[in-house]
Every structure is written in structure tokens, then in C-alpha cells.
N, C-alpha and C positions, 0 to 999 in steps of 0.2 A: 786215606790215611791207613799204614799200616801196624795197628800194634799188638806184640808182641805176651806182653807178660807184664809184670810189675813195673815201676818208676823209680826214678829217688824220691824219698819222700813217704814212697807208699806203706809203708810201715809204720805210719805214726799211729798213737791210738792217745784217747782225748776217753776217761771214765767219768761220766756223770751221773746224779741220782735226782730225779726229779721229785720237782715239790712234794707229789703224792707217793714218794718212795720208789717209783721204780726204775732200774739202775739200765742207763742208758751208756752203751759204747759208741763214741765216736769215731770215724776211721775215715782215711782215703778210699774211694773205690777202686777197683781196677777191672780189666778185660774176665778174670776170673769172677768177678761178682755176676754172670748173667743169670743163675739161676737167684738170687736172690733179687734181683731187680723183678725179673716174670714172675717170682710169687709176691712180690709186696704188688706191684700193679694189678693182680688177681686180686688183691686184698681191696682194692680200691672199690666204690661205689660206682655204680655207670656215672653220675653226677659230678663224681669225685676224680674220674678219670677225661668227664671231659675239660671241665675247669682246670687240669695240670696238663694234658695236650690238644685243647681246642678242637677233639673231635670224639665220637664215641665208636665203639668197637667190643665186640663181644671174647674172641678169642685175641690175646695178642699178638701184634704184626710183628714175626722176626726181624725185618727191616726196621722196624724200632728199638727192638734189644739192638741189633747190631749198632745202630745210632745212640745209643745209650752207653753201650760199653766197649767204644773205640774212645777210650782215655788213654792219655797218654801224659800227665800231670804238666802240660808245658800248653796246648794251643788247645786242649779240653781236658778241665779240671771238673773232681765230682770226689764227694763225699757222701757218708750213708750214716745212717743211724742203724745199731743193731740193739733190739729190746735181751739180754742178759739174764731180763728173772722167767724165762720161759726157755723151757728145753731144746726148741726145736730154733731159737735162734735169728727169729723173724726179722728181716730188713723194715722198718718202721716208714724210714724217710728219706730220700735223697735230694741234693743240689747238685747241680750243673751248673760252668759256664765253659764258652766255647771261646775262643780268639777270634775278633772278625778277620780274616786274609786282609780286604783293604784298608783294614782301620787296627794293625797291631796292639796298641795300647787301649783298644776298647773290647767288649766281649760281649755274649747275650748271655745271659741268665735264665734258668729255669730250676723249679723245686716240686715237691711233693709230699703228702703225708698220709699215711695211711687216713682211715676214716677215724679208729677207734685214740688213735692218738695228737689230732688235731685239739688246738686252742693246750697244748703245753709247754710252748716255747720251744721247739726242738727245732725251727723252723729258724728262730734268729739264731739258736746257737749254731746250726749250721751253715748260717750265713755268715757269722763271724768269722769262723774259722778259713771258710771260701776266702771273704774277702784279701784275706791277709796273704793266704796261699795265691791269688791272682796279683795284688800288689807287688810279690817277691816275682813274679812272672814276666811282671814289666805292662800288666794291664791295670788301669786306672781309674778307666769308666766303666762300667756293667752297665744293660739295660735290658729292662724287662717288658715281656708283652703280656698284660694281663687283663683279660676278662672283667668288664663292668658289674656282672655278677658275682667275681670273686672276692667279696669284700675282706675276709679275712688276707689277701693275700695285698690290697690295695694298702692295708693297714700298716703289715710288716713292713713293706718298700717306705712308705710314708715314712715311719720310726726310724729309720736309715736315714732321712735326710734326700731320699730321694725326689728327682723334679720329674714334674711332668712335661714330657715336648713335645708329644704328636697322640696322634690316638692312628685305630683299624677301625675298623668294619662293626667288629662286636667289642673292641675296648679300648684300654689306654698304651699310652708308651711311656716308663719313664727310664731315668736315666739318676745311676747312683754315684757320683765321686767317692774312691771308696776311701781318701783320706777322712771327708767331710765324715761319708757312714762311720767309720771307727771311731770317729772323736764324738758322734753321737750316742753310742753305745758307753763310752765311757761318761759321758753325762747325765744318760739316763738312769744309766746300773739298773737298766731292764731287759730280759731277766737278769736278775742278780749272775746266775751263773754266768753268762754272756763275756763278763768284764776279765772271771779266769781265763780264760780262753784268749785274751788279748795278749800276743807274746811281745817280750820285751825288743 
């Protein structure tokens, strides 16, 4: 895949303040976000990085920036979280999904959080927002491969509504319909913020 620069789309921005005040921007990512991708993954714990890609690594592998930021808002979507009350602007969190080739209207899913701002909800609001962006895309299922030990992250897919159908090696498979996840976000109005984010 070759991409170039920005998308349609990519210019949305989504301002949030979390519970404990501080003021989170939501955005699309693009091909220009890699140096913020390599320093939020720097930011990450070795623990922390290998529960978001199933392996561990001291300096990052450019062949993962490059896999990371070959978006193209159509057969891989990603968004970021940037933290606002700090000067220097730090990427906090990102999602990904990718379009399967053989399977169109399904995609894989992946996310991440820094350490220092895990367990704040940024993680559904950025799934929210995914979702709907993959829906408009013409993809309908997501599925994620997630680690047995990463229970915070078995948690979030759960809260979606998501199913389990297979497992790996070291964890589970599931699988999210993402009309089903939307209508459970609006059931739960958890987080509260989650349900603005829901576009008409």
C-alpha cells in the first residue's frame, strides 16, 4: 500500500476533558503522525508494549512505524489521542483497524495507551469514534487478538458487546459487530463522554 499524505476525513478533531480535568484532543491519524507514534511507543512500558504488540523490543522496529502509519482512512483506519495540557504535545493513545483483503466488510483491530494514562477511558472513546469511522467504510465486524493477561483490554472488547470465537497460543479471539458495540455504548453511557461522540 502506497500512502501518500492526508485523507478525507482527516481533519476531524473530537476535544475532550477528562474526568480528572485534563483536556484530551481526539484526531484521525495520518502518514505524518510517525514521529508521534515512536515517541508515545517509547513512552510505553516493556510490559506495556508487549501486551499492545505481542512481542517485546528495546529500540523500535521501523518496519512497525511503517506498518503503523501506512493509513489511508479506507482499508486502514487509526486515530490518536493527543494530551493538550502539556506543551510538548504527547500522543497518549492510538487505535487501529485494517480491512481484511479476503473478508471486506470485516477488519482486525488494535489499540494502545500510554502507561501513565491507562484506566481513563480514552480507550473506549477511541473506539467509539473507530467504530463509526469503519461502519461508514463499509466494515462491520472488527476482531481483536488479545492477550490472556491483558485484562484491561478483555474488559473494553466485553463492554462493546463483543463475542468470543477462537483463541492463540497466548490468548483470545473476539469478534465486535459494530452496530451491536454502538447500541451498547448508548446503553451504557459508559464513559459518559463516549455517547457525544456518537454522530447522528
Amino acid at each position: 500500500m502506497i500512502v501518500q499524505g492526508p485523507y478525507i476525513g482527516s481533519d476531524r478533531k473530537h476535544r475532550i476533558v477528562l474526568d480528572n480535568g485534563d483536556p484530551v484532543l481526539l484526531r484521525p491519524a495520518t502518514i505524518f503522525d510517525r514521529h508521534l507514534f515512536a515517541r508515545g511507543i517509547e513512552e510505553l512500558s516493556g510490559r506495556s508494549r508487549y501486551l499492545r504488540f505481542h512481542f517485546g523490543f528495546e529500540k523500535v522496529p521501523l518496519r512497525l512505524l511503517d506498518r503503523l502509519t501506512a493509513i489511508d482512512g479506507c482499508n486502514h483506519l487509526s486515530w490518536g489521542a493527543i494530551h493538550e495540557g502539556k506543551a510538548c504535545l504527547p500522543a497518549v493513545a492510538a487505535i487501529h483497524a485494517l480491512r481484511r483483503h479476503d473478508e471486506p466488510a470485516s477488519g482486525d483491530l488494535a489499540f494502545g495507551v500510554t502507561d501513565n494514562f491507562q484506566r481513563r477511558g480514552i480507550a473506549s472513546l477511541l473506539l467509539t469514534v473507530m467504530l463509526q469511522d469503519c461502519l461508514a467504510a463499509g466494515i462491520r465486524t472488527l476482531h481483536a487478538h488479545i492477550l490472556y493477561e491483558n485484562i484491561p483490554a478483555l474488559r473494553l472488547v466485553k463492554s462493546f458487546a463483543a463475542e468470543l470465537i477462537g483463541s492463540f497460543e497466548f490468548g483470545e479471539i473476539y469478534a465486535l459487530s459494530i452496530p451491536k458495540a454502538l447500541a451498547a455504548i448508548l446503553a451504557k453511557d459508559k464513559p459518559k463522554a463516549a455517547t457525544s461522540l456518537i454522530w447522528p
